[in-house]
N, C-alpha and C positions, 0 to 999 in steps of 0.2 A: 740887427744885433743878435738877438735867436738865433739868425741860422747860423751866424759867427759864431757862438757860444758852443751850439750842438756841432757844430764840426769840428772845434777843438777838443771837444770831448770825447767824441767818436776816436777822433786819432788817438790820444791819449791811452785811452782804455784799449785798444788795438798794437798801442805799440806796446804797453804794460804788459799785454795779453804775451804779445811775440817774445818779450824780453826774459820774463819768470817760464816759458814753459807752457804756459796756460790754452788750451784749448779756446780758441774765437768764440765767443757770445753770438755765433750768428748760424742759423742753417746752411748746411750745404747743400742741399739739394736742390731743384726749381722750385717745385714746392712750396717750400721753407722761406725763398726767398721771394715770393709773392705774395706768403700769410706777412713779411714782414712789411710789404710796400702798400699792401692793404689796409696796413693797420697804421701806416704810418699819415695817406692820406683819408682814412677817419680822424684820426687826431687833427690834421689841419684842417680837416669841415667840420669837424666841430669845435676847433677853436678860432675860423674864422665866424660861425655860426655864433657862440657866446660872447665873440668880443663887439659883435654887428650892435648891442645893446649900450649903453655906456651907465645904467641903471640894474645893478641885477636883478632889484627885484619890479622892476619895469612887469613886469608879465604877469606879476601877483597883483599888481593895483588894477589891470584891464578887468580881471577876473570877479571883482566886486561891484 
């Protein structure tokens, strides 16, 4: 359902972008589009990382 959501969003904001005029939210360069796919899988390792717990504060009570 996530990736459903972010992908209608992504279009959304891309067709918004194309419609007004608006310069793409996105790098053009190689670059630019490897800071974005870098950063995109940190976010899914570390949101499969945080959700791996079903207690957040699971990791404060080992610590005691």
């Amino acid at each position: 359902m996530k990736i459903a959501l972010s992908l209608l969003l992504a279009l959304t904001i891309g067709a918004l972008a194309r419609l007004t005029g608006v310069p793409l939210p996105a790098p053009p360069a190689l670059i630019g589009a490897m800071l974005v796919l870098a950063m995109t899988l940190g976010y899914l390792a570390a949101d499969r990382r945080i959700s791996k717990t079903d207690d957040p504060l699971a990791s404060l009570d080992e610590k005691r």
